[in-house]
C-alpha positions in Angstrom: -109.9 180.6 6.1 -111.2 183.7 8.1 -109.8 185.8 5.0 -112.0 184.1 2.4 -115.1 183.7 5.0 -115.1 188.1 4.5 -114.5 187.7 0.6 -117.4 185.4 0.8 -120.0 187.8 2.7 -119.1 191.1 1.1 -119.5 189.2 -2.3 -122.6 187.9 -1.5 -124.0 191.6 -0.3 -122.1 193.2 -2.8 -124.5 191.0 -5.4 -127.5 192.4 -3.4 -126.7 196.2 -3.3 -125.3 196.3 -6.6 -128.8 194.6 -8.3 -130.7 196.6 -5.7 -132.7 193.6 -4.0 -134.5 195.2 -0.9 -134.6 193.5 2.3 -137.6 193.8 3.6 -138.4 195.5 6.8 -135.4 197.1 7.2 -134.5 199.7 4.1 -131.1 200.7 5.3 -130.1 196.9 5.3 -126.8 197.6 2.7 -125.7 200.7 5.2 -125.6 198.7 8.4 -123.9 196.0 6.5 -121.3 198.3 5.2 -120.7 199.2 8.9 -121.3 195.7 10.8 -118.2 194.7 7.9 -115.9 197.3 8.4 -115.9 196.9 12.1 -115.0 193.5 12.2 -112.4 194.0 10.0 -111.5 197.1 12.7 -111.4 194.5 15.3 -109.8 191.7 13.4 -106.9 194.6 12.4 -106.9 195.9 16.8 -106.9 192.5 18.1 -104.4 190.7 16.2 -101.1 189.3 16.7 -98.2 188.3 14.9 -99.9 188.7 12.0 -99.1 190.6 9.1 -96.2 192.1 7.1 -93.3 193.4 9.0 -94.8 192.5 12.1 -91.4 191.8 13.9 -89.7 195.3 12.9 -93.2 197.4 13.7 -93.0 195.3 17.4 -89.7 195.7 17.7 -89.6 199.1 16.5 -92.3 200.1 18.8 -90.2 199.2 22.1 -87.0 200.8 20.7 -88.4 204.4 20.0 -90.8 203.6 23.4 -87.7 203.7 25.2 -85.8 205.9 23.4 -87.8 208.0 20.9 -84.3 209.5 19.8 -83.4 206.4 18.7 -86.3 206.3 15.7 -85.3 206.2 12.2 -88.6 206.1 10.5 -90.7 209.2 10.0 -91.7 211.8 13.3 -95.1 211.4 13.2 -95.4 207.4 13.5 -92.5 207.6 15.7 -93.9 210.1 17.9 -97.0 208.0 17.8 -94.9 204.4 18.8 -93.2 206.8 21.7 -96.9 207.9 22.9 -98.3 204.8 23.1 -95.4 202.7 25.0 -95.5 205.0 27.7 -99.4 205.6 28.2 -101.0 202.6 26.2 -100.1 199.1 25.1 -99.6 197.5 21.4 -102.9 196.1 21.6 -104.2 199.9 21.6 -101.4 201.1 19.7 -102.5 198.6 16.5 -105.7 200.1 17.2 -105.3 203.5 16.2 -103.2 202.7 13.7 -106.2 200.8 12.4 -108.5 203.6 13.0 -106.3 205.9 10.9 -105.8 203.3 8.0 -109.0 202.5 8.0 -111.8 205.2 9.0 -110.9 207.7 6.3 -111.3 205.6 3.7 -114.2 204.4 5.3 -116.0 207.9 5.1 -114.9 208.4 1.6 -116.0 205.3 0.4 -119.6 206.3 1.8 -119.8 210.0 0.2 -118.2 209.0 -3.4 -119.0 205.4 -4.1 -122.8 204.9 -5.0 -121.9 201.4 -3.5 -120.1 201.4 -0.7 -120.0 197.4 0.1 -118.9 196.6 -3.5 -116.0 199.5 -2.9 -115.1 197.9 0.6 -114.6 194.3 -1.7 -112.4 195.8 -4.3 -110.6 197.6 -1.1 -110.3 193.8 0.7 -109.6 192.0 -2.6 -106.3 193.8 -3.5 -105.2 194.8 0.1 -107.5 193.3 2.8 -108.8 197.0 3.3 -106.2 197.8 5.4 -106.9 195.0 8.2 -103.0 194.8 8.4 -101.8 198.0 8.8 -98.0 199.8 8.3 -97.1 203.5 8.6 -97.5 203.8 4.6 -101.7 202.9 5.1 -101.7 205.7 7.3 -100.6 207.5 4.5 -102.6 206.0 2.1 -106.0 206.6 4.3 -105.1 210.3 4.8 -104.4 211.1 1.1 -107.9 209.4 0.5 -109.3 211.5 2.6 -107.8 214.7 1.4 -110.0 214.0 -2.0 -112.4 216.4 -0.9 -110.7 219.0 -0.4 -109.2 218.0 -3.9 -112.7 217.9 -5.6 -113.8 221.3 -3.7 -110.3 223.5 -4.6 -108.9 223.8 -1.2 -105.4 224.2 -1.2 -105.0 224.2 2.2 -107.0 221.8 4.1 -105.1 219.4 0.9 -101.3 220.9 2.1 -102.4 220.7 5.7 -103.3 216.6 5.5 -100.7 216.0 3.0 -98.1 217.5 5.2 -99.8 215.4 8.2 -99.2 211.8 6.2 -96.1 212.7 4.7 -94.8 212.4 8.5 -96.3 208.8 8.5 -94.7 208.0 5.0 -92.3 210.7 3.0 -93.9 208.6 -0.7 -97.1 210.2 0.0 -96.0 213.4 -2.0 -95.9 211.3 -5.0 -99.5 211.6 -5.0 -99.3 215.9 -4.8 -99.7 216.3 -8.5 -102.7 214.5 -8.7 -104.2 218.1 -7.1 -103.2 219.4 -10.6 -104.7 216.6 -12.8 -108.1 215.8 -11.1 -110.3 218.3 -13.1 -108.4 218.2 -16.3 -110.1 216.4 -19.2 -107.6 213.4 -20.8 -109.0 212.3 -24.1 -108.9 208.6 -24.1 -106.8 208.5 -27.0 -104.3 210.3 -24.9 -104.5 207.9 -22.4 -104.2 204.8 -24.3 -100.8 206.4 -27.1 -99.8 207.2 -23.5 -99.6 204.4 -21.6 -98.2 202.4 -24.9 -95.3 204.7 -25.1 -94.8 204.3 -21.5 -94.6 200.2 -21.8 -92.3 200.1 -25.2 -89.9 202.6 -23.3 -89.9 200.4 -20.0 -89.3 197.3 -21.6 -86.3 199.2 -24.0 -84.5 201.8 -22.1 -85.6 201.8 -18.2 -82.1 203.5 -17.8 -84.8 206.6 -19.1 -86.6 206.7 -15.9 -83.7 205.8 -13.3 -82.2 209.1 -14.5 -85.4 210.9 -14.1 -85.8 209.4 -10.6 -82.6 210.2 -9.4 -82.8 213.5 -10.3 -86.9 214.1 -8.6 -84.7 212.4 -5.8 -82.3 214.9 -6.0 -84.2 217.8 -5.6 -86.5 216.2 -3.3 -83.4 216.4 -0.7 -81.3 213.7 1.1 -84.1 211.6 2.9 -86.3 211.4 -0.3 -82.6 210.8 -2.3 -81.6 207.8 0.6 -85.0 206.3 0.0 -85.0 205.9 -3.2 -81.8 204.6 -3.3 -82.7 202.0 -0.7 -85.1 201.1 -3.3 -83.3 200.7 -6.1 -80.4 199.1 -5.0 -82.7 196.3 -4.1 -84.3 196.2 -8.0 -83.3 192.6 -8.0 -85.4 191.2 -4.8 -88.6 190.5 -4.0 -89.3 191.7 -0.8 -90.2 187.9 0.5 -92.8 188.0 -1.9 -93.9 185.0 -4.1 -93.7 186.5 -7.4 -90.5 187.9 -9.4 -90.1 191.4 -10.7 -90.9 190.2 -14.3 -94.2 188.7 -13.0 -94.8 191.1 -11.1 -94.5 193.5 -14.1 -96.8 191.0 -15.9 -99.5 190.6 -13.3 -99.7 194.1 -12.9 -100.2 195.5 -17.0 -102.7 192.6 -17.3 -104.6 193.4 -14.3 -104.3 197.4 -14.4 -105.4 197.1 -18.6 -108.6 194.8 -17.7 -109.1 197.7 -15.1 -108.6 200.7 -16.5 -109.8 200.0 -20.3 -112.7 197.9 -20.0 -114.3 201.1 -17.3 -113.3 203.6 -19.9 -114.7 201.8 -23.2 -118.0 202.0 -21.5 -117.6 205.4 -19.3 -115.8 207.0 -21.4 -118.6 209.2 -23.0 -120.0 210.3 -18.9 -116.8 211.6 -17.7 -117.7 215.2 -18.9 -121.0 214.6 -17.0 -119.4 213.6 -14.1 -116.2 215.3 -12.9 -115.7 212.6 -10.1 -115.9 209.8 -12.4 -112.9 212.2 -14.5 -111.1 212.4 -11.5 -110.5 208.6 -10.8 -110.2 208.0 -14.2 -106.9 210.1 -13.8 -105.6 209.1 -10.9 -106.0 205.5 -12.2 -103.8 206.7 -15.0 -101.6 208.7 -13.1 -101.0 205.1 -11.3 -100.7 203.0 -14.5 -98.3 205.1 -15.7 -96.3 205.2 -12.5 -96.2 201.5 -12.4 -95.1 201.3 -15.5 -92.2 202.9 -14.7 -90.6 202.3 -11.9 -91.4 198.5 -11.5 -89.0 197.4 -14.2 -86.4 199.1 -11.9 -87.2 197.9 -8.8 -90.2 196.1 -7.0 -90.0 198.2 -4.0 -91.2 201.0 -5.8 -94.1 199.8 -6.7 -95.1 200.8 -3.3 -95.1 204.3 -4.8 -98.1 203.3 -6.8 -100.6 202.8 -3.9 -101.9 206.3 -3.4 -103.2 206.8 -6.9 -104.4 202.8 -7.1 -107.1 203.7 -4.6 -109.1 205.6 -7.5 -110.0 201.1 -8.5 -112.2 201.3 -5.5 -114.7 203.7 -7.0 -113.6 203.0 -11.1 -116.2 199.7 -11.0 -118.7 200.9 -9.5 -118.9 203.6 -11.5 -120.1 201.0 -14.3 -123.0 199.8 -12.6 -124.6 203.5 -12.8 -125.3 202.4 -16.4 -128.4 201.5 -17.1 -129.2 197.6 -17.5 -131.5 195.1 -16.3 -131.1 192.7 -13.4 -130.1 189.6 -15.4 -127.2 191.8 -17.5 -126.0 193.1 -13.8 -125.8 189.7 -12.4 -123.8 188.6 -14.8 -121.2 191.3 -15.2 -121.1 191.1 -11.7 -120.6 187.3 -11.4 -117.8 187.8 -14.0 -116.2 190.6 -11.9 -116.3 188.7 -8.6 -114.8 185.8 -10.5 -111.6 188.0 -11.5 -111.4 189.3 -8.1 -111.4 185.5 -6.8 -108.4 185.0 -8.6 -106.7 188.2 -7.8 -108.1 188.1 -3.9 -106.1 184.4 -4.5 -103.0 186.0 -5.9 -102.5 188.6 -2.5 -103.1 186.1 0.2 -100.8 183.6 -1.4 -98.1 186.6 -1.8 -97.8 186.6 1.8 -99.3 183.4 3.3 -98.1 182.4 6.0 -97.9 186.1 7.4 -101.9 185.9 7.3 -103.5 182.5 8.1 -103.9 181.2 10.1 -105.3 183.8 12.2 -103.8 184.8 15.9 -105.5 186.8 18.5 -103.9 188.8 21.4 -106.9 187.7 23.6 -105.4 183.8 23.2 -101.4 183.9 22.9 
């Protein structure tokens, strides 16, 4: 219930900043919103328990490393940071930071690139619950966000330095590297469309394509990357607990990413050279339909590789109400969109349901 109480409210104020209806009296109304929201969803992430995907192997993990931090297997830095705070915190705190650092840097670049943050922060809790239930691969996810601006202003290093930092919370993170490369370049949309269509017939007709091309960007990558990807692939047949089969999943996925990605671009299309932020997301949405594309018909688990570059959706929508229109158009086109994302915000919680609701609080077990 508590999940669809926060879909509720950020719809009904994403409705209000997105037509631009003033409250009166108080002219930064939509600002302390954004921040009133995101903190409880802080809290809701800190305080929770036994809530959550992989909650028993993150607890469990915690106490083993806490112990022993020799005895981690996962990557140094969230195993350095389990190790730290068993000895001079508690999980409570520990969950805490590892809200702050899933959460905070997306936060801030929400509020300097979206020109509306609340609407961002619902597309962020409809297709992952804006990271209220963290795992060591938001960390990375929240870091490689926040290295966009040192992406947009050409800084190599800062971009290395915070790479290098999230790579120790999640090794996929350095799928997302080339996207340093692509964010200024100019795609014509008939590239991306003949692109994305040769990329599906050759999925669905010779997958064996790309399992050669990942084992090889394993190989070089060295052993761990090569071990990982293994893991991943040997399991191309499961589901990971989730509701939905790898051929659904495939499905679900090129229906919702072409409603995403080609509706935006029929009506942005002509701004991108305008706007070389709008360009940017534009090709890291790509960059992730693409990428989906090919590694989901070979295994589900590596979808996971797809969630750097899927953060560009936060910012792709928005982007469309910077058109001009009048209030009536925008109401509607925004009533339509909150509709999809009703069905979609549907699809996640029932993925994982009983991992989320009902709700459990440390304060009360």
């Amino acid at each position: 219930m508590y999940l669809y109480l926060i879909f509720g409210i950020l719809s009904f104020l994403s409705i209000g900043e997105v037509c631009k209806i003033k409250v009166k009296g108080c002219p930064l109304f939509y600002d302390y919103a954004y921040c009133i929201c995101l903190s409880v969803i802080f809290l809701l992430s800190t305080l929770r328990w036994e809530n959550g995907t992989d909650w028993t192997s993150y607890y469990d993990y915690f106490h083993l490393v806490g112990e022993n931090v020799d005895s981690g297997y996962m990557e140094p830095g969230f195993t350095w940071l389990c190790y730290l705070d068993y000895n001079y915190l508690n999980y409570t705190l520990h969950l805490g930071i590892l809200a702050f650092l899933s959460i905070v840097p997306v936060a801030i670049r929400i509020r300097q690139y979206s020109a509306f943050p609340l609407f961002a922060l619902l597309i962020w809790f409809s297709v992952i619950f804006a990271h209220m239930f963290p795992v060591r691969q938001t960390v990375a996810v929240s870091l490689f966000v926040f290295s966009w601006k040192y992406i947009q202003e050409r800084r190599l290093i800062p971009f290395i330095c915070t790479m290098a930092l999230a790579a120790t919370f999640h090794v996929t993170v350095l799928v997302a590297v080339p996207i340093y490369f692509l964010w200024n370049k100019y795609i014509p949309a008939k590239v991306y469309m003949l692109v994305i269509a040769g990329i599906f017939v050759v999925s669905i007709v010779s997958s064996q394509i790309f399992t050669n091309l990942l084992s090889t960007l394993g190989g070089i990558g060295g052993e761990y990357i090569e071990e990982k990807l293994n893991d991943y692939m040997d399991a191309s047949e499961e589901a990971f607990g989730a509701a939905y089969t790898p051929l659904q999943t495939l499905i679900r996925g090129c229906i919702n990413r072409s409603i995403y990605f080609f509706v935006p671009l029929v009506l942005l299309n002509t701004k991108r050279k305008e706007n070389p932020m709008m360009n940017a997301v534009f090709n890291m949405y790509f960059y992730s339909f693409v990428s989906f594309l090919m590694v989901i018909p070979l295994s589900v688990a590596l979808g996971r590789l797809t969630v750097y570059t899927d953060m560009s959706q936060l910012f792709l929508l928005p982007f469309v109400f910077t058109l001009k229109m009048n209030r009536t158009n925008t109401v509607v086109i925004m009533l339509i969109i909150l509709f999809y994302f009703a069905i979609r915000f549907r699809g996640v919680v029932f993925n994982y349901e009983d991992l989320y609701i009902p709700y459990h609080c440390v304060l009360f077990k």
